[in-house]
N, CA, C and O of each residue as an XYZ file, in Angstrom:
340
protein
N     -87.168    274.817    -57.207
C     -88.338    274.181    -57.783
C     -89.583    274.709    -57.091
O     -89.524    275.217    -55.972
N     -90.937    274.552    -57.918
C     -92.085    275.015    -57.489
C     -93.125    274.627    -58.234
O     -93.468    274.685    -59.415
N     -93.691    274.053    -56.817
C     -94.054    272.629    -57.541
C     -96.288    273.574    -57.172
O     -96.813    274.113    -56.197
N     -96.785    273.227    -58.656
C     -98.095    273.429    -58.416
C     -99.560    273.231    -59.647
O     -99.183    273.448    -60.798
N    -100.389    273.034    -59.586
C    -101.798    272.203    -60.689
C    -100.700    273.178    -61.761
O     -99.932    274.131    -61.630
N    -101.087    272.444    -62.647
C    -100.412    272.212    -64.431
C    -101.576    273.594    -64.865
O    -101.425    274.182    -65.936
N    -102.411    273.881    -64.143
C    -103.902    274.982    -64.813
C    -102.957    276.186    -64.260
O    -103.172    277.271    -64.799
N    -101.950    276.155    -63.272
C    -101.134    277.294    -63.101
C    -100.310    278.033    -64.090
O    -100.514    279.201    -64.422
N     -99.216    277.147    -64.605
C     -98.409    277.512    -65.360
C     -98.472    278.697    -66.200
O     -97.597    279.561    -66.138
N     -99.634    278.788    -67.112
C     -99.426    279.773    -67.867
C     -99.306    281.428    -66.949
O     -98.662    282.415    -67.304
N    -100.174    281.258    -65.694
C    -100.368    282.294    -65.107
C     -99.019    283.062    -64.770
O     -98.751    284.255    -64.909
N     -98.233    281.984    -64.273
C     -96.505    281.747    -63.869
C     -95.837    282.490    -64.641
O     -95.191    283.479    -64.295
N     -96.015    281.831    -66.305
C     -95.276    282.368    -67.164
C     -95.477    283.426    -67.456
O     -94.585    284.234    -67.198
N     -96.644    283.886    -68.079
C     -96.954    284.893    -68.403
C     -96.739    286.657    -67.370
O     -96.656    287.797    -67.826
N     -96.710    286.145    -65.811
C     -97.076    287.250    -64.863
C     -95.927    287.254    -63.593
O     -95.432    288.212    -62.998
N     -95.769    286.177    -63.473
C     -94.319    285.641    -62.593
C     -95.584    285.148    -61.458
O     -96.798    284.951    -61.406
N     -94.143    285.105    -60.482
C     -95.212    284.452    -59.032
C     -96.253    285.279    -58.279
O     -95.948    285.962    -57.302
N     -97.420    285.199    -58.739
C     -98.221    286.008    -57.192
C     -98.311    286.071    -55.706
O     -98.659    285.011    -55.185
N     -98.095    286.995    -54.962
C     -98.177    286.526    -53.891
C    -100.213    286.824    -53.429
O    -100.524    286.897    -52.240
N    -101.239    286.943    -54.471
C    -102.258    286.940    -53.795
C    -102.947    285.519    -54.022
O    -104.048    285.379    -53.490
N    -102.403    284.394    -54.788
C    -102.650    283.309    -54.691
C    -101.745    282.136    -53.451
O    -101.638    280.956    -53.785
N    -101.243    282.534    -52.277
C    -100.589    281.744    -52.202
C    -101.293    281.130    -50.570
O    -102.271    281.710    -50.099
N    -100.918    280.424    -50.143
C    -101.452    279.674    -49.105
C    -102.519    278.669    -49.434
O    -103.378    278.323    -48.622
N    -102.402    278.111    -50.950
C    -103.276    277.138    -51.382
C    -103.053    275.366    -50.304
O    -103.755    274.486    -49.805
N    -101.553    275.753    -50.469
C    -100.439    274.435    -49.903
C    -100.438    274.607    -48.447
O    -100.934    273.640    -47.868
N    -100.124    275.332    -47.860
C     -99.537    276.135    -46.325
C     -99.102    277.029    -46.075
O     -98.231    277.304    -46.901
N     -99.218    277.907    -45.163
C     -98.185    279.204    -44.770
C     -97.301    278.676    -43.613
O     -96.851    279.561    -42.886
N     -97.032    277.652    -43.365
C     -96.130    277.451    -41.880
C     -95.093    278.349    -41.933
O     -94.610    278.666    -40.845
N     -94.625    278.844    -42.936
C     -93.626    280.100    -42.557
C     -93.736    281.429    -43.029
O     -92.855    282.213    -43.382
N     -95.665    281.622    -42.945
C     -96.036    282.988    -43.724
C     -96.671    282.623    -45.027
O     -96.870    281.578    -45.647
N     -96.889    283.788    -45.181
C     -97.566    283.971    -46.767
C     -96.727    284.106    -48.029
O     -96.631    285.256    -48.459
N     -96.261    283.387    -48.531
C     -95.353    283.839    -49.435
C     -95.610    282.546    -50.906
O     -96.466    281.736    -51.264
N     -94.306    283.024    -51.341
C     -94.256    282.251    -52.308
C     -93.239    280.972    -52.015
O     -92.196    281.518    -51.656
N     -93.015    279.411    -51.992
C     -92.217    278.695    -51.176
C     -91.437    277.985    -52.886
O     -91.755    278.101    -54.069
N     -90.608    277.449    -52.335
C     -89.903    277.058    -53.498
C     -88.745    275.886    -52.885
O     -88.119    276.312    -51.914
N     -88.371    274.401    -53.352
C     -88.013    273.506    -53.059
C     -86.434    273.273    -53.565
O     -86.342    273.609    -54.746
N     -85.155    272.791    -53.010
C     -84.140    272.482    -53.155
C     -84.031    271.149    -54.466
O     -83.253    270.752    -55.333
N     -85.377    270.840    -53.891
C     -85.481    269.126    -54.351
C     -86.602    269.148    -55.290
O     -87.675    269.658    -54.966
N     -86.402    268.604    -56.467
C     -88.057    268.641    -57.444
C     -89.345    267.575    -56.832
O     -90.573    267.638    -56.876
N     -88.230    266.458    -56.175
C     -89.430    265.914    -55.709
C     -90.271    266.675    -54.353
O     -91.491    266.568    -54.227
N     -89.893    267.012    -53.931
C     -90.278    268.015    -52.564
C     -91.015    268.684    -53.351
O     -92.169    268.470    -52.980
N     -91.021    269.655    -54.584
C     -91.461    270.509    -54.394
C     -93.248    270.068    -55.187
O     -94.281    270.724    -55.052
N     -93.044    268.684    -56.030
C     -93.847    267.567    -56.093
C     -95.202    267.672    -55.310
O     -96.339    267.320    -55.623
N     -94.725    268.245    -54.240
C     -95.695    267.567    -53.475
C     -96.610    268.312    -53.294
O     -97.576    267.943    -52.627
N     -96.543    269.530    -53.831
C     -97.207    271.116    -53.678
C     -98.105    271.061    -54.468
O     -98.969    271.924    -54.310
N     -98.262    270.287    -55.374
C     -99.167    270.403    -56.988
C    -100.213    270.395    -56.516
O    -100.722    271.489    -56.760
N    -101.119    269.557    -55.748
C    -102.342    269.578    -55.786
C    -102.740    267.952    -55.478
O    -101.747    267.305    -55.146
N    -103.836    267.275    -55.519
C    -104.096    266.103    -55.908
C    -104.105    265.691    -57.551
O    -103.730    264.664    -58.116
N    -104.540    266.609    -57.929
C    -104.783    266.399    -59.408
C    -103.928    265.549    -60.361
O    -102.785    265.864    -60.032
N    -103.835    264.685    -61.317
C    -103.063    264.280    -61.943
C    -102.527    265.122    -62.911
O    -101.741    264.735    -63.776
N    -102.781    265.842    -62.836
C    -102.333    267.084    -63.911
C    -101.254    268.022    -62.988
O    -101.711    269.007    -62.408
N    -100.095    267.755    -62.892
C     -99.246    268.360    -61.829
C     -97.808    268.889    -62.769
O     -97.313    268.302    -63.731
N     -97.349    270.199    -62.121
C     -95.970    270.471    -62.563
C     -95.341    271.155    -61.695
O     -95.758    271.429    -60.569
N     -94.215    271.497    -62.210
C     -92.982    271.672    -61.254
C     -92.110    273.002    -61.994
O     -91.644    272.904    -63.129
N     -92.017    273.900    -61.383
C     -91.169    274.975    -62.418
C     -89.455    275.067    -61.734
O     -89.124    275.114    -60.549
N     -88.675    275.069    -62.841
C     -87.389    275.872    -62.185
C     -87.291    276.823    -62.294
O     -87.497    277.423    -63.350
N     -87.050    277.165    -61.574
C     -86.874    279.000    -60.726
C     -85.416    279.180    -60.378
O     -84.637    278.376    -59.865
N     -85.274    280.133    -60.684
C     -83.986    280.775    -60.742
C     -84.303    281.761    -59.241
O     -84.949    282.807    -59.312
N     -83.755    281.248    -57.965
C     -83.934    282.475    -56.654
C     -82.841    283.171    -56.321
O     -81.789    282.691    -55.898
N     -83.099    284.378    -56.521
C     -81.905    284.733    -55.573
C     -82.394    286.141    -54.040
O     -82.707    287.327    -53.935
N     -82.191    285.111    -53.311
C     -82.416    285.545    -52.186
C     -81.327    286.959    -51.862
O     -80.110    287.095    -51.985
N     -82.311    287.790    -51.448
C     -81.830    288.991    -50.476
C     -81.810    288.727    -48.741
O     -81.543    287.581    -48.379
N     -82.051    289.626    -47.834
C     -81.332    289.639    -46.764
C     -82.736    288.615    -46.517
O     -83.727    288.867    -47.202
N     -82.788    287.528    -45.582
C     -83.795    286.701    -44.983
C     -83.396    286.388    -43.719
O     -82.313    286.377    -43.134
N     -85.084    286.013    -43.296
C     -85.006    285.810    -41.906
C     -85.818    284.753    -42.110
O     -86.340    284.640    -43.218
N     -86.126    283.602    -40.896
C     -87.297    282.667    -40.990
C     -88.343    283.017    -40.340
O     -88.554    283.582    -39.267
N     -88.981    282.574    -41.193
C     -90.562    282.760    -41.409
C     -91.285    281.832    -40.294
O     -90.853    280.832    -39.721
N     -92.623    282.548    -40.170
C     -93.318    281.704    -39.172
C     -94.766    281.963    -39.537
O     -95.166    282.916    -40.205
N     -95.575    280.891    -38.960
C     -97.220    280.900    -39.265
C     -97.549    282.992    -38.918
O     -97.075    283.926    -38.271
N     -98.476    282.732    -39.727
C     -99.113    284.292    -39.617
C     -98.926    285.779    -40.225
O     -99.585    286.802    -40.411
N     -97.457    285.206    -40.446
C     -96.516    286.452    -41.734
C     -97.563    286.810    -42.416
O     -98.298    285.968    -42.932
N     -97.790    288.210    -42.519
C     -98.254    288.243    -44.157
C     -97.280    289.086    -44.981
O     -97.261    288.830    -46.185
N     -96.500    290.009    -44.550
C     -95.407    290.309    -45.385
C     -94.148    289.994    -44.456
O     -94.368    289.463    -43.367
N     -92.761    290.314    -44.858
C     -91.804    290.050    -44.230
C     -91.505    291.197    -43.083
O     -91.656    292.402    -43.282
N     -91.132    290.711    -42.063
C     -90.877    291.118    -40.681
C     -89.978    292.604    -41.375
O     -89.497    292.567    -42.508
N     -89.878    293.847    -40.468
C     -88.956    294.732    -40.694
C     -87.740    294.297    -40.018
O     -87.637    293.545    -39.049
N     -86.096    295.385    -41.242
C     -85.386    294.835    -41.354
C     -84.161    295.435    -40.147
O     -83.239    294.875    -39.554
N     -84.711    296.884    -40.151
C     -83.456    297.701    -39.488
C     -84.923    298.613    -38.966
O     -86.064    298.152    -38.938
N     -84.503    300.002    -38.582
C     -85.334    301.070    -37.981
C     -85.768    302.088    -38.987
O     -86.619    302.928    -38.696
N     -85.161    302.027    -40.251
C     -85.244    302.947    -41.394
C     -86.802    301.790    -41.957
O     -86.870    301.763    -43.186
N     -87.683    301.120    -41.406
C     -88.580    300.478    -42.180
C     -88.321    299.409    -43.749
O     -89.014    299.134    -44.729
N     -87.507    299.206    -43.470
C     -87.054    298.085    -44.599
C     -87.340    296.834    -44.216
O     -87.220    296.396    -43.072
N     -87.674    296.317    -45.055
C     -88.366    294.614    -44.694
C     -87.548    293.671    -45.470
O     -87.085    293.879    -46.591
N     -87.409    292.531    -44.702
C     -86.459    291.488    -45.023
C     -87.194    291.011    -46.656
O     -88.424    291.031    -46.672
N     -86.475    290.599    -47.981
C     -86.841    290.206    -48.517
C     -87.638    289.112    -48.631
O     -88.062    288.770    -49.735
């Protein structure tokens, strides 16, 4: 789930997720795009606005590591310069 203002959506649909809009909510684990187990969790991301939604997202994670304040892309993965998804 991914939860964010209802004035988003079309952008979503139409373009997929950006990563140059993101840190509206928080980066506590980087800059990225964050996405919730739970719809209500991810609830909480919308905004104040009463105009709020929630998308399901289909993730499928590649190789990861955890994230921390300050990321702006993902940490490298091996010595060949590959970065954790």
């Amino acid at each position: 789930w991914h939860g964010t203002p209802w004035e988003s959506i079309s952008n979503i649909v139409q373009n997929g997720f950006n990563r140059a809009y993101v840190g509206r909510h928080g980066t506590k684990l980087g800059r990225g795009t964050y996405f919730a187990e739970d719809a209500s969790y991810a609830l909480r991301f919308c905004g104040k606005s009463s105009s709020r939604a929630i998308v399901l997202a289909g993730v499928l994670p590649g190789r990861v590591c955890k994230g921390e304040a300050g990321l702006v892309e993902p940490p490298v993965f091996d010595a060949s310069g590959a970065r954790y998804d």
